[in-house]
Residue frames relative to the residue before (quaternion, step in Angstrom):
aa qw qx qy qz dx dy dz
X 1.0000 0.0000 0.0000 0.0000 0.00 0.00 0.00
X 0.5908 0.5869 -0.2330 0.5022 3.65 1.01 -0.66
X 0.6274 0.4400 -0.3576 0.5337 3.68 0.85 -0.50
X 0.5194 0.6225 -0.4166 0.4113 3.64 0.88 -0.92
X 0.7953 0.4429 -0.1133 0.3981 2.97 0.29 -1.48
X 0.5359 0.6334 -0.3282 0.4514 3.31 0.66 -0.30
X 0.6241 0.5523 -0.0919 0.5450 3.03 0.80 -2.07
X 0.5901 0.5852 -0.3451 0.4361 3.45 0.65 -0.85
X 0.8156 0.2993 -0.1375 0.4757 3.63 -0.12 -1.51
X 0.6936 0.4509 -0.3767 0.4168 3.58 1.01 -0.16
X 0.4682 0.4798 -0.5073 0.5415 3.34 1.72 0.64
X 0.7204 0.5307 -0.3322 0.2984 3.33 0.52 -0.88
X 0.4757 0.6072 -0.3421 0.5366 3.46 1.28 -0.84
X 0.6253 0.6585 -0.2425 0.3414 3.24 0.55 -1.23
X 0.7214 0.3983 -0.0816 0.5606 3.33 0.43 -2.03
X 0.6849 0.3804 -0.3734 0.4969 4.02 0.63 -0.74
X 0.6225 0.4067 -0.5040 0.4395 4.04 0.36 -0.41
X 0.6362 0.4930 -0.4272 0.4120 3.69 0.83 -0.93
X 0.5319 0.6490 -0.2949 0.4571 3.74 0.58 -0.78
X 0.7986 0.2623 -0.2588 0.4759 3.99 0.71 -1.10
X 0.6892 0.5839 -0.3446 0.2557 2.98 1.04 0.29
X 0.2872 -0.8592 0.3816 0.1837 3.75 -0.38 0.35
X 0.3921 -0.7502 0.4898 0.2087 3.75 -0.37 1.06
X 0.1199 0.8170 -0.5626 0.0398 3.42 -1.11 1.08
X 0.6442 -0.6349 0.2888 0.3138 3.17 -0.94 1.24
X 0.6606 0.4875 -0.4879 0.2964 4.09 -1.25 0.17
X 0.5545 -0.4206 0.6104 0.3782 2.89 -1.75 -1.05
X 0.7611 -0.5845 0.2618 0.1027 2.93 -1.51 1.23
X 0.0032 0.7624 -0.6391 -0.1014 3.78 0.00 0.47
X 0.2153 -0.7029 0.6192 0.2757 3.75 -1.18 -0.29
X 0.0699 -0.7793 0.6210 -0.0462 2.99 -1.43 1.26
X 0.3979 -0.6744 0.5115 0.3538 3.72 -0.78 -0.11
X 0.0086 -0.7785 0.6185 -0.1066 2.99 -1.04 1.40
X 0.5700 -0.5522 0.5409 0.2787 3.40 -1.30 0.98
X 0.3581 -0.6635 0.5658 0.3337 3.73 -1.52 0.53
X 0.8355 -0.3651 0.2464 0.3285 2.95 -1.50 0.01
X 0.0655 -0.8929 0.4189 0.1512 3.43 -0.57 0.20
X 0.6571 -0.5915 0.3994 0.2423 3.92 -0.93 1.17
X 0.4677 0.7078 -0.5046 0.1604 3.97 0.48 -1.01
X 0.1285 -0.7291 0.6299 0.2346 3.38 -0.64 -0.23
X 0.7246 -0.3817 -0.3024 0.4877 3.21 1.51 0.47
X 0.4218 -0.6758 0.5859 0.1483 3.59 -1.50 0.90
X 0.1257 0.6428 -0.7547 -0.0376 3.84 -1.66 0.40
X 0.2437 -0.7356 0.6283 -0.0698 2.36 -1.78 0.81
X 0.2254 -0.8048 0.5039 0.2181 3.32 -0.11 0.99
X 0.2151 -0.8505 0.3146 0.3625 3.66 1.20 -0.98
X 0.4404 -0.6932 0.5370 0.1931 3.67 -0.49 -0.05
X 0.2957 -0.7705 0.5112 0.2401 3.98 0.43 0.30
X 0.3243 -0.7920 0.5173 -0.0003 3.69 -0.79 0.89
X 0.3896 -0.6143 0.5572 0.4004 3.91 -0.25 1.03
X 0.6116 -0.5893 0.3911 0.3547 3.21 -1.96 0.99
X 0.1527 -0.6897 0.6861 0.1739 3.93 -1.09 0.60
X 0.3727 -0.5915 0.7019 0.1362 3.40 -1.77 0.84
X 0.5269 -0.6586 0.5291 0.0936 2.96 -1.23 0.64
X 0.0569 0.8416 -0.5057 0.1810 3.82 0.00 0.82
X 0.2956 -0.7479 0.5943 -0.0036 3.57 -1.46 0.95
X 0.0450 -0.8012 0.5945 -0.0506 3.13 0.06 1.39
X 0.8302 -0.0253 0.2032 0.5185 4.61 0.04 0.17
X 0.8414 -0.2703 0.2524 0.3940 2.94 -0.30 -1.70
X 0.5079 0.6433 -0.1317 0.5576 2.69 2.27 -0.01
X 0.0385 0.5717 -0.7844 -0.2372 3.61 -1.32 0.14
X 0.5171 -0.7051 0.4606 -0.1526 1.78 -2.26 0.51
X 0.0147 -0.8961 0.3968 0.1983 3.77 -0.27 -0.31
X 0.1330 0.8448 -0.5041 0.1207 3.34 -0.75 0.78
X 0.7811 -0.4160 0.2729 0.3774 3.45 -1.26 1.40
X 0.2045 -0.6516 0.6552 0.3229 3.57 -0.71 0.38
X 0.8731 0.2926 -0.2446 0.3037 3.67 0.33 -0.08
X 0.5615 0.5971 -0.2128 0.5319 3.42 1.90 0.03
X 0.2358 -0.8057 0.4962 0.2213 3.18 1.34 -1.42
X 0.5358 0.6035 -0.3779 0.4537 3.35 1.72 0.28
X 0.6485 -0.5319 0.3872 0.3830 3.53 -1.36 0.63
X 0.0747 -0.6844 0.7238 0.0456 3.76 -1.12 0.75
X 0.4557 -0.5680 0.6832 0.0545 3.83 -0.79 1.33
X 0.3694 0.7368 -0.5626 -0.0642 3.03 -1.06 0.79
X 0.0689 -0.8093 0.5150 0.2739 3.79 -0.15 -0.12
X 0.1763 -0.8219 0.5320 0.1023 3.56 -1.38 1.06
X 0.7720 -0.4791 0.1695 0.3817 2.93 -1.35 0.42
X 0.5327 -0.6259 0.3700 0.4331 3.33 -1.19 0.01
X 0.5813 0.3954 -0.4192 0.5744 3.02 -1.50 1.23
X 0.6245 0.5136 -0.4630 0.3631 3.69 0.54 -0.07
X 0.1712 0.9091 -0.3689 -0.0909 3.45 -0.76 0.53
X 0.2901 -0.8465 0.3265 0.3046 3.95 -0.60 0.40
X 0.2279 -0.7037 0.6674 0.0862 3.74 -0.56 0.89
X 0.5342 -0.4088 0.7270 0.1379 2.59 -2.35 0.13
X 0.2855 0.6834 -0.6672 0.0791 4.16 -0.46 -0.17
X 0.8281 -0.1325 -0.0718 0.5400 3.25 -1.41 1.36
X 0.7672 -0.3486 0.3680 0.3930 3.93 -0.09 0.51
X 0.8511 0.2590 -0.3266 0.3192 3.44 0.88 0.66
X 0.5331 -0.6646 0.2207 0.4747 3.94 -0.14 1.05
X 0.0075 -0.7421 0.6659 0.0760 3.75 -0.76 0.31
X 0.2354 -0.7553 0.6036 0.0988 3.63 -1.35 0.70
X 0.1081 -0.8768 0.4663 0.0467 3.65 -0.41 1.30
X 0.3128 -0.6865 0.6021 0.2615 3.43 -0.81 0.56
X 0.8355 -0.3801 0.2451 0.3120 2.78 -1.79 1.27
X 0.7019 0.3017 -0.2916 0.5756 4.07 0.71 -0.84
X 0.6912 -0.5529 0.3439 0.3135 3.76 0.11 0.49
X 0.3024 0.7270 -0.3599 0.5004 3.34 1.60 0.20
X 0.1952 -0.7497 0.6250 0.0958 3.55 -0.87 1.25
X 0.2722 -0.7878 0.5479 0.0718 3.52 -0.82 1.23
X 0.7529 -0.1004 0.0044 0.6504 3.72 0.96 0.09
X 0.2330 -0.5892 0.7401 0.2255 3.66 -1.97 0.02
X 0.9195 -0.1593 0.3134 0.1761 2.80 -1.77 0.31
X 0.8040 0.1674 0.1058 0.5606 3.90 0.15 0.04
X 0.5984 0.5354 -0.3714 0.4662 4.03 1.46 -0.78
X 0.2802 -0.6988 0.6272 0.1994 3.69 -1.54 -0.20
X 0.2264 -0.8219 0.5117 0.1068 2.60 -0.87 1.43
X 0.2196 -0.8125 0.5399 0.0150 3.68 -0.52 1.14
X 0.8848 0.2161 -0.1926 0.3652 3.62 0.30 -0.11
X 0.2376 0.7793 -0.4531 0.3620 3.28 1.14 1.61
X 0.3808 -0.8009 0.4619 -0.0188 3.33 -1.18 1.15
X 0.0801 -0.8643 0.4898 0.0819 3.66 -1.07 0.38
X 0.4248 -0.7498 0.4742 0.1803 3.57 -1.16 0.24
X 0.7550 0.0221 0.4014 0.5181 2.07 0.12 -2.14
X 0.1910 -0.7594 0.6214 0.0259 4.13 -0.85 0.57
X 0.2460 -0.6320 0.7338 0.0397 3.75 -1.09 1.26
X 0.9068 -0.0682 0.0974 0.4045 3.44 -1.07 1.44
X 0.6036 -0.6336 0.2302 0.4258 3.34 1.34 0.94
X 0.4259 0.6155 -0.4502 0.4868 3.72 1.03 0.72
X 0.0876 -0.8164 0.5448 0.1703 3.80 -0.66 0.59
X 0.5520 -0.5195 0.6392 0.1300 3.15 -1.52 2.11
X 0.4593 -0.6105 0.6410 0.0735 3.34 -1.33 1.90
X 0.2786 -0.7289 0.5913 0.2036 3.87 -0.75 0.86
X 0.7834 0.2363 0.2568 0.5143 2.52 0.03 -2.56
X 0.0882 -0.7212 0.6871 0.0049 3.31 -1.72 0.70
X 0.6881 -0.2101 0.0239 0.6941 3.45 0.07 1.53
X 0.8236 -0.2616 0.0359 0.5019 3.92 -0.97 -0.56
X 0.6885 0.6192 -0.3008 0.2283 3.36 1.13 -0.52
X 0.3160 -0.7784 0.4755 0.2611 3.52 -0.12 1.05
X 0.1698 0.8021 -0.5545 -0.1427 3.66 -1.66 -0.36
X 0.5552 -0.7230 0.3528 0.2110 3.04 -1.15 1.04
């Protein structure tokens, strides 16, 4: 009876992570993203980040100083992803929402917290994410 169950919630887990997620059109880019995370609940006050341009590097986006031109590391939340669409890089947030293209600056990005001295993207403008 215990295996059932088990088996059970590891469908359900299953079917609810598939559910929060949100399909978006292109090809794949690779970013760093943060895993998932358990809280039942999380705040964030946030820390404001220097603007970062957006940049295509291969297979990779990218980040860099809007005014230095130097690399900014960043890792985003989970669920954040980067595509290709019509031949140009686009970076979606976790609800399917496109938070920048290719070549734009992104000025109103937030932080918490940092893995290994890299700062984990909170907030975009008001919208927080876990």
């Amino acid at each position: 009876m215990g295996r059932r169950y088990r088996s059970l919630g590891v469908t359900v887990v299953g079917i609810v992570l598939a559910a929060c997620s949100v399909a978006v059109p292109g090809d794949p880019l690779t970013i760093q993203t943060a895993g998932f995370r358990w809280e039942l609940s999380w705040t964030c006050v946030g820390v404001g980040l220097l603007p970062i341009r957006i940049e295509r590097q291969g297979e990779e986006l990218r980040f860099v100083d809007a005014r230095t031109a130097e690399d900014v590391p960043l890792i985003w939340p989970n669920g954040f992803v980067a595509r290709v669409v019509d031949g140009e890089a686009t970076l979606f947030a976790s609800d399917g929402a496109a938070v920048g293209r290719e070549g734009d600056e992104l000025k109103d990005l937030g932080t918490c917290e940092s893995r290994n001295g890299v700062s984990i993207v909170a907030s975009v403008g008001q919208k927080t994410y876990r």
